[in-house]
DSSP file (Angstrom, degrees, kcal/mol; ACC not computed):
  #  RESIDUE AA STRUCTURE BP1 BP2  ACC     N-H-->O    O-->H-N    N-H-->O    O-->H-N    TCO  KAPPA ALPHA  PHI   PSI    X-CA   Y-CA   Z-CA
    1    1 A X              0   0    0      0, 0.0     2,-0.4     0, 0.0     0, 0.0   0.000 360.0 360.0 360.0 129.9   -3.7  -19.5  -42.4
    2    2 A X        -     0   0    0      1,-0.1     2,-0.5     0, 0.0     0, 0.0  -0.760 360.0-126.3 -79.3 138.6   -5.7  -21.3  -44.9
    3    3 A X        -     0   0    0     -2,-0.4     2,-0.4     1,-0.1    -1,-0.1  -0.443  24.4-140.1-106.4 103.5   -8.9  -20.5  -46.0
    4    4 A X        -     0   0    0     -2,-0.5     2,-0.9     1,-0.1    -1,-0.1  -0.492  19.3-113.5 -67.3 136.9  -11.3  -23.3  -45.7
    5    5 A X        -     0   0    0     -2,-0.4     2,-0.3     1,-0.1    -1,-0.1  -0.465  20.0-146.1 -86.4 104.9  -13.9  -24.0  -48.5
    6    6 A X        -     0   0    0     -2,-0.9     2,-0.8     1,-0.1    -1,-0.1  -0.265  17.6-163.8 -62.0 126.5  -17.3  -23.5  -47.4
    7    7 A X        -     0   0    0     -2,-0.3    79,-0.1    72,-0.1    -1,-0.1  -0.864  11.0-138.3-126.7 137.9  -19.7  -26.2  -49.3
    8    8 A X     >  -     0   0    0     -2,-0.8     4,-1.5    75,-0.0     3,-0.2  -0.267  31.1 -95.2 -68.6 167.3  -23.5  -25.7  -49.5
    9    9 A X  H >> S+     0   0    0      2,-0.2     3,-3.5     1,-0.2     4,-0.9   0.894 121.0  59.1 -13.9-113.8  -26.4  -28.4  -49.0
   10   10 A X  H 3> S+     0   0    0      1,-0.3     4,-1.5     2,-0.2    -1,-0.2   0.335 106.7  35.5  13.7 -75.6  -26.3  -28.6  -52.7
   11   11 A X  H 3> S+     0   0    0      2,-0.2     4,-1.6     1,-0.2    -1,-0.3   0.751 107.7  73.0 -80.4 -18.2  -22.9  -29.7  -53.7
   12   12 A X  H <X S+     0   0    0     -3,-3.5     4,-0.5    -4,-1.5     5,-0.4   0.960 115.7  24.1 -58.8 -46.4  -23.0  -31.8  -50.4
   13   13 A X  H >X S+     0   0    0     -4,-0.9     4,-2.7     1,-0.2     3,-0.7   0.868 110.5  65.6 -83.1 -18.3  -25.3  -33.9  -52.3
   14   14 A X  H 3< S+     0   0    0     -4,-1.5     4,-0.2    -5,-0.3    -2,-0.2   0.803 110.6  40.5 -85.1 -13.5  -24.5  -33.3  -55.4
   15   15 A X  H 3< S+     0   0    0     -4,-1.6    -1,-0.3     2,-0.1    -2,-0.2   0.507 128.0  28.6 -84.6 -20.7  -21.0  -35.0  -54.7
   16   16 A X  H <X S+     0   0    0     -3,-0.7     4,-2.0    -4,-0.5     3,-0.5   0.514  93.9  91.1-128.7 -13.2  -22.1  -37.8  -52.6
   17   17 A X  H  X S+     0   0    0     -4,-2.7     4,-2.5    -5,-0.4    -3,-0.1   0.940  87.5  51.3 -40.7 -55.0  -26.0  -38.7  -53.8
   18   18 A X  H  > S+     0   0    0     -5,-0.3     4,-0.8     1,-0.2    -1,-0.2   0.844 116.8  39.3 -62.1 -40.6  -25.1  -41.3  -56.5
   19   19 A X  H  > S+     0   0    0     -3,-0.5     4,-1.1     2,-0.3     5,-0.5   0.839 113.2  54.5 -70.7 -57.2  -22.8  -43.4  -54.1
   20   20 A X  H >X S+     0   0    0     -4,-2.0     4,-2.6     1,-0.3     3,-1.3   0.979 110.5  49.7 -39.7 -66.3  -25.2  -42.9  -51.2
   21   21 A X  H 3< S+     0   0    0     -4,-2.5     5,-0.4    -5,-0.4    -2,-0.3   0.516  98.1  62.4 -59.9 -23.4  -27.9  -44.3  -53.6
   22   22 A X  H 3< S+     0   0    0     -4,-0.8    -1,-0.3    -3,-0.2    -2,-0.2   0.536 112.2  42.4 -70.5 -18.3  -25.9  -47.8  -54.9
   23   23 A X  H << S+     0   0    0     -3,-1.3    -2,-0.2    -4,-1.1    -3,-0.1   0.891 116.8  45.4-111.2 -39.6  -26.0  -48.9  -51.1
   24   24 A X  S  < S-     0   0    0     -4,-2.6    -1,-0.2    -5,-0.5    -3,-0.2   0.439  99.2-136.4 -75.3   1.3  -29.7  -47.8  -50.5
   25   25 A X        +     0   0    0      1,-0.1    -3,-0.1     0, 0.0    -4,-0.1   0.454  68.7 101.7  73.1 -21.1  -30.8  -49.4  -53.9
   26   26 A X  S    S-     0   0    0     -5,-0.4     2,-0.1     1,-0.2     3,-0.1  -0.168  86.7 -68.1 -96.6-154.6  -33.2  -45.9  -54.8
   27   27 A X        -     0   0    0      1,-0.2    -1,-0.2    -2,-0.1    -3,-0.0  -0.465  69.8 -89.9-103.2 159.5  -32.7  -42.8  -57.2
   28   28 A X        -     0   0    0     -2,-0.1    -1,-0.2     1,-0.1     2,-0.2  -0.382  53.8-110.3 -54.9 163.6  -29.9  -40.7  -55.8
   29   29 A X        -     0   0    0      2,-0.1   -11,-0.1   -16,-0.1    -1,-0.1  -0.494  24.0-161.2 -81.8 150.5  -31.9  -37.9  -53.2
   30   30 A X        +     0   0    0     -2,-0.2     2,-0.3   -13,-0.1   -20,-0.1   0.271  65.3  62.2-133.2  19.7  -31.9  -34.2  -54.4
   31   31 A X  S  > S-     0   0    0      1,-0.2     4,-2.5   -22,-0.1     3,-0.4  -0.952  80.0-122.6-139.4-177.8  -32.7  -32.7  -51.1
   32   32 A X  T  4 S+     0   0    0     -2,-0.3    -1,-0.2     1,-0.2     4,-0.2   0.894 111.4  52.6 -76.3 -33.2  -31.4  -32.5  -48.1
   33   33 A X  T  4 S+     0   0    0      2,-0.2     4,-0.5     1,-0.2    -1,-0.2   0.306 111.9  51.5-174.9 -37.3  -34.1  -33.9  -46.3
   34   34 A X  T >> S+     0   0    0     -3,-0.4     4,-1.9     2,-0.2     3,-0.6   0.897 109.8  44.6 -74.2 -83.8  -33.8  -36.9  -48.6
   35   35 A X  T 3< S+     0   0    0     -4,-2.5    -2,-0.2     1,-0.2     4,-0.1   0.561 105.2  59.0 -58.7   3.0  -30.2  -37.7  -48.4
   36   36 A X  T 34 S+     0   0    0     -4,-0.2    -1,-0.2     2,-0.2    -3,-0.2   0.794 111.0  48.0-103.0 -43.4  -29.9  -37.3  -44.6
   37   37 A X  T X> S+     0   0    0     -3,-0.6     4,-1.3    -4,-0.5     3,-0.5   0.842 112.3  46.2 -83.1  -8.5  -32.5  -40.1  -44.8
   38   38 A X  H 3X S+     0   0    0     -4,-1.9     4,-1.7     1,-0.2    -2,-0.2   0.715 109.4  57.7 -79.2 -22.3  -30.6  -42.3  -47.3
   39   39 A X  H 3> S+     0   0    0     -5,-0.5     4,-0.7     2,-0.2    -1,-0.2   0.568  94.0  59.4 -84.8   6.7  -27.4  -41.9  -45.5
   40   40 A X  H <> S+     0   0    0     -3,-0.5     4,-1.7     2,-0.1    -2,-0.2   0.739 106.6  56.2 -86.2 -58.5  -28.6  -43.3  -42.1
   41   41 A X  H  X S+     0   0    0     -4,-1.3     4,-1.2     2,-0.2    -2,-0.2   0.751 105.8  43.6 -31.5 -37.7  -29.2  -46.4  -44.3
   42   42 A X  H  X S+     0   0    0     -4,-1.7     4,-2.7     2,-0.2     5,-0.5   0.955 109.7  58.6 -81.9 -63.8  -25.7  -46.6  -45.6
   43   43 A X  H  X S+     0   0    0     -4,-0.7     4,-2.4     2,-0.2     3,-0.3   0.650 120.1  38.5 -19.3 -75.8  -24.5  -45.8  -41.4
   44   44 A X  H >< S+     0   0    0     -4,-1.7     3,-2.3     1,-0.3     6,-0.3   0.631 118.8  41.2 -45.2 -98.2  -26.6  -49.0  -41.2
   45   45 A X  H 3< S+     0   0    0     -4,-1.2     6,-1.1     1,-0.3     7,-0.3   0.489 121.4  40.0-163.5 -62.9  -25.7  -50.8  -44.0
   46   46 A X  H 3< S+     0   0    0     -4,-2.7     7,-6.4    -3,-0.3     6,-0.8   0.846 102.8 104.9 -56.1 -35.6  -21.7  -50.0  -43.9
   47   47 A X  S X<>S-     0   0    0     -4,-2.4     3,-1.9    -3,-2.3     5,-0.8   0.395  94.9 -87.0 -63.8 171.5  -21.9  -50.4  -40.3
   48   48 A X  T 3 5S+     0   0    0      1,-0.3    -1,-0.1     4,-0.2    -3,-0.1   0.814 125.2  52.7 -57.2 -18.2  -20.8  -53.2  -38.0
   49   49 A X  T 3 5S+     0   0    0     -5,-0.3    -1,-0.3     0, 0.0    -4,-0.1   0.650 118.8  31.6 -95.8   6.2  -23.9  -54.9  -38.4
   50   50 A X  T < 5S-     0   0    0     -3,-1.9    -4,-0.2    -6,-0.3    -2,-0.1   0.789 139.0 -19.5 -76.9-102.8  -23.8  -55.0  -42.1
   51   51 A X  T   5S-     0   0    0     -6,-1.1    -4,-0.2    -4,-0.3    -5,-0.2   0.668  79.3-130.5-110.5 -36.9  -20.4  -55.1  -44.1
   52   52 A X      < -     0   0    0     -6,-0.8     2,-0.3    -5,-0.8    -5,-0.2   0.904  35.9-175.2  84.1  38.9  -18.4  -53.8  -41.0
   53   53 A X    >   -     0   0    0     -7,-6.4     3,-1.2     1,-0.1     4,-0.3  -0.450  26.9-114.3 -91.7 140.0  -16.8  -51.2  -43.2
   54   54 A X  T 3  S+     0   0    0     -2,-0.3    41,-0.1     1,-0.2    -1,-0.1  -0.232 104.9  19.8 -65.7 130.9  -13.9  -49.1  -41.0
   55   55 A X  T 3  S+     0   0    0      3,-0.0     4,-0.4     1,-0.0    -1,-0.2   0.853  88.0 122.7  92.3  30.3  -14.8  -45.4  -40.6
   56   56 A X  S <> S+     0   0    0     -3,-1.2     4,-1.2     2,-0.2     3,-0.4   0.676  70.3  63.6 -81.0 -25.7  -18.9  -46.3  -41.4
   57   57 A X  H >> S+     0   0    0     -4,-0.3     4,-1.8     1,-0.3     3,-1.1   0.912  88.2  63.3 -76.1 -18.7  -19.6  -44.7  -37.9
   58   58 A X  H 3> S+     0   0    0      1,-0.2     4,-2.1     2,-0.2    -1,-0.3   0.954  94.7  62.5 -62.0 -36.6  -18.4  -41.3  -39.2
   59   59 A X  H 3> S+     0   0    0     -4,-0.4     4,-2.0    -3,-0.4    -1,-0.2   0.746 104.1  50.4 -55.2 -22.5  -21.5  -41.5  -41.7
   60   60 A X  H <X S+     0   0    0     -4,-1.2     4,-3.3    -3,-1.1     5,-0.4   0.956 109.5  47.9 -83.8 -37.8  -23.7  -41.5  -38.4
   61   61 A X  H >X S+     0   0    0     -4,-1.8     4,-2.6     2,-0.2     3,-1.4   0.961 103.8  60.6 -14.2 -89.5  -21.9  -38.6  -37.3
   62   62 A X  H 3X S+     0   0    0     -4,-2.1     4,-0.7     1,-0.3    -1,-0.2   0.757 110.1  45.1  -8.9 -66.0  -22.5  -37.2  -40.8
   63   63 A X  H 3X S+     0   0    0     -4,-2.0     4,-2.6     2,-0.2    -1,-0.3   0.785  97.0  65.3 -31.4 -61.9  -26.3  -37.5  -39.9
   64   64 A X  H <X S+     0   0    0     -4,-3.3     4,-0.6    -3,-1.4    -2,-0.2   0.670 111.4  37.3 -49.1 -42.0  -26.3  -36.3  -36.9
   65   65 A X  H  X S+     0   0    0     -4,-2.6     4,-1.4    -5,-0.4    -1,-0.3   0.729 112.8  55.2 -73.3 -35.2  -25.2  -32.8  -38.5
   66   66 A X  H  X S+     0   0    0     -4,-0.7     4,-2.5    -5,-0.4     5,-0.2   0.912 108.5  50.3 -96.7 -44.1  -27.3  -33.2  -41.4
   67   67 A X  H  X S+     0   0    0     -4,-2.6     4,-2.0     1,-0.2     5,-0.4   0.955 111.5  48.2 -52.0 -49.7  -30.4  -33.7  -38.9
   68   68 A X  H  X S+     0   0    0     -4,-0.6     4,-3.0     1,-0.2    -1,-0.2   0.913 112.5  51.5 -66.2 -30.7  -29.5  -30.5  -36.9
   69   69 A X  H  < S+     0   0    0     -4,-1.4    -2,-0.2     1,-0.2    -1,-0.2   0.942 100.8  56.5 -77.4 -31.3  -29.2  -28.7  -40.1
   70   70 A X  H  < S+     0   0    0     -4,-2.5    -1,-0.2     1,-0.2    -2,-0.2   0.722 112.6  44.7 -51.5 -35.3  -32.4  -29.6  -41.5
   71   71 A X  H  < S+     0   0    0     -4,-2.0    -2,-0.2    -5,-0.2    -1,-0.2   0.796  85.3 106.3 -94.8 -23.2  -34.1  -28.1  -38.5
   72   72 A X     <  -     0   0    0     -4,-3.0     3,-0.0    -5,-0.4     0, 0.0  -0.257  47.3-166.9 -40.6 148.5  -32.2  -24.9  -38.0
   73   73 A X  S    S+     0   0    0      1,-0.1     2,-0.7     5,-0.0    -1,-0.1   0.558  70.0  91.8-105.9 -23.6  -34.1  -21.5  -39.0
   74   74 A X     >  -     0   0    0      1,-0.2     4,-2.0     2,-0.1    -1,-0.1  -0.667  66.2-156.3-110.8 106.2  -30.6  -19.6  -38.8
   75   75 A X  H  > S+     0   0    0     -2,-0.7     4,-2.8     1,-0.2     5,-0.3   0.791  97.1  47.1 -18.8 -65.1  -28.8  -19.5  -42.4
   76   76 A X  H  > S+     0   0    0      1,-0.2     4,-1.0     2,-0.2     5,-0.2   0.939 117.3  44.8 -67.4 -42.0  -25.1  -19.0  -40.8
   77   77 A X  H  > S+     0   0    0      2,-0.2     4,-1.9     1,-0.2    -1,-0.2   0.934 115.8  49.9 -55.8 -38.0  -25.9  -22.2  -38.1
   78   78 A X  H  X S+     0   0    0     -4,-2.0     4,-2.5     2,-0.2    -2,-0.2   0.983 104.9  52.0 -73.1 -48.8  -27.3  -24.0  -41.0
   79   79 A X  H >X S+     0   0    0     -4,-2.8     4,-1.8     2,-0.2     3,-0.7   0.982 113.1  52.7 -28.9 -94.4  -24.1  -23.4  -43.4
   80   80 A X  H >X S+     0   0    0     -4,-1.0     3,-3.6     1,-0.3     4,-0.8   0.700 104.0  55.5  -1.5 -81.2  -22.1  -24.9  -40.3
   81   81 A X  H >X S+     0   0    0     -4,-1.9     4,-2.0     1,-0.4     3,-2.0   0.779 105.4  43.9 -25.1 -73.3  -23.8  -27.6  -40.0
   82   82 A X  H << S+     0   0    0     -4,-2.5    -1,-0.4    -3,-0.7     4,-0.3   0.302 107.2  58.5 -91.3  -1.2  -23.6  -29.0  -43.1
   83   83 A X  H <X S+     0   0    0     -3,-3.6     4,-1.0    -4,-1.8    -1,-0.3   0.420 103.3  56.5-102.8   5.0  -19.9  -28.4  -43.6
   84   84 A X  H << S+     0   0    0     -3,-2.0     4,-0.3    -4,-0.8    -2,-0.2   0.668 110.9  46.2 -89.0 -35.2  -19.3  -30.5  -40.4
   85   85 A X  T >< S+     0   0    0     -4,-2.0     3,-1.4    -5,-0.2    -3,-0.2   0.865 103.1  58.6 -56.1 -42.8  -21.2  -33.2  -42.2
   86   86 A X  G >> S+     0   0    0     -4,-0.3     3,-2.5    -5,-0.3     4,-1.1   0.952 107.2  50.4 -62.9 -39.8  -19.5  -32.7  -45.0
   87   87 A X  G 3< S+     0   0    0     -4,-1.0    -1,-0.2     1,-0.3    -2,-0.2   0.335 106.2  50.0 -15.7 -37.1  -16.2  -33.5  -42.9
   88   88 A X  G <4 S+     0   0    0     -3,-1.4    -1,-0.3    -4,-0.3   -26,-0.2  -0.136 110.0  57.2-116.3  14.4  -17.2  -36.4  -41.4
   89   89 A X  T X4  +     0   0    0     -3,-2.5     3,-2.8    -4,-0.1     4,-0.4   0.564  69.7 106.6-118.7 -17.0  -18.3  -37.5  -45.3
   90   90 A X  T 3< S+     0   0    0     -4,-1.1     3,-0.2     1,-0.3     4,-0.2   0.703  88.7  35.9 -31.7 -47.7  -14.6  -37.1  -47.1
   91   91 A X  T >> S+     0   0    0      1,-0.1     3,-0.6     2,-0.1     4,-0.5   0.654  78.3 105.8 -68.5 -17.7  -14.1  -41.1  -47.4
   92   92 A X  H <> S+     0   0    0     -3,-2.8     4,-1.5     1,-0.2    -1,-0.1   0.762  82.2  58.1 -55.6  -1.1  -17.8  -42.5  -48.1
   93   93 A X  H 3> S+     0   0    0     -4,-0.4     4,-4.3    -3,-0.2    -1,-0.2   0.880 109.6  46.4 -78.7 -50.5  -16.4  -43.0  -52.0
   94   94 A X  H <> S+     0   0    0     -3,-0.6     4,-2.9    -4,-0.2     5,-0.4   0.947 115.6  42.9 -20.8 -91.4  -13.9  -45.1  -50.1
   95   95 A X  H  < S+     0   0    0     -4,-0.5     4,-0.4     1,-0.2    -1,-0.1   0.722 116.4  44.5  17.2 -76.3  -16.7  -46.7  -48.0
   96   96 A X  H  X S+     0   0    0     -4,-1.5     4,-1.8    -5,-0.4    -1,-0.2   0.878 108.9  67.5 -75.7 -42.4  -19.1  -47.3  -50.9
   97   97 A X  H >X S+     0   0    0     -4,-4.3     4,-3.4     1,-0.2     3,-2.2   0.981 107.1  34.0  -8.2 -91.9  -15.8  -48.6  -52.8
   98   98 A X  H 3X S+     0   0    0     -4,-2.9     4,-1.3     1,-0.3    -1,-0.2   0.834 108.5  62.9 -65.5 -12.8  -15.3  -51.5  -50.9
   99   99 A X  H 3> S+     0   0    0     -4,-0.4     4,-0.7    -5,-0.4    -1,-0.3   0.820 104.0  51.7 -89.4 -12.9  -18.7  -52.3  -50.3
  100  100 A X  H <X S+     0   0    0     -3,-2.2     4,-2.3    -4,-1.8    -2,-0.2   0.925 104.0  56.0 -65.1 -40.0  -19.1  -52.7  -54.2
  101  101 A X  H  < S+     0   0    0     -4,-3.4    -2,-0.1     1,-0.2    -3,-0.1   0.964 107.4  48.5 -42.6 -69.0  -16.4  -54.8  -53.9
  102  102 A X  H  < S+     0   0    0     -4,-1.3    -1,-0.2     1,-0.2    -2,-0.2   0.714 120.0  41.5 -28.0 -39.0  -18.6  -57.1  -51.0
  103  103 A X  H  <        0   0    0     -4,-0.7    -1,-0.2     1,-0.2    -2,-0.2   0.835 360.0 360.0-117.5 -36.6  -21.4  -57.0  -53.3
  104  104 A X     <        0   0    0     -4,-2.3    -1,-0.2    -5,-0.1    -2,-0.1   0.482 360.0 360.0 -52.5 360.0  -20.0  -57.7  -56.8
């Protein structure tokens, strides 16, 4: 069996803020609290009433996790959480890719 790679809140942004932030137009976010709300923007934004970009609905997913995680009190629940976002975030360089493309 392989050993999956846990990734904290932290490197969850610290890996996706800057991309997150070219489609929302502000400074990348540095909390969670922050990026959970710039990434409903991109959902929007990527999404079918936007650019129409394939696999934009996984970023509401993404959210959806990131929302639950922000309100958990329980460390191990929160952890979870936020690697099930991170899951549903594995293309958004993709994503943000082609939506540069769109916009250039």
């Amino acid at each position: 069996m392989t050993a999956t790679k846990t990734i904290t809140a932290d490197e969850l942004i610290s890996r996706h803020a800057a991309d997150i932030a070219f489609v929302t137009e502000v400074q990348p976010a540095t909390t969670l609290e922050g990026f959970s709300e710039q990434l409903a923007t991109v959902a929007h934004r990527l999404g079918k009433t936007w650019a129409d970009i394939q696999g934009a609905e996984e970023l509401e997913t993404a959210g959806t996790y990131l929302a639950d995680a922000i309100h958990s009190t329980d460390d191990a629940e929160r952890a979870v959480l936020v690697n099930r976002a991170a899951s549903y975030l594995c293309n958004v360089d993709e994503m943000v890719e082609e939506y540069r493309e769109m916009t250039d």
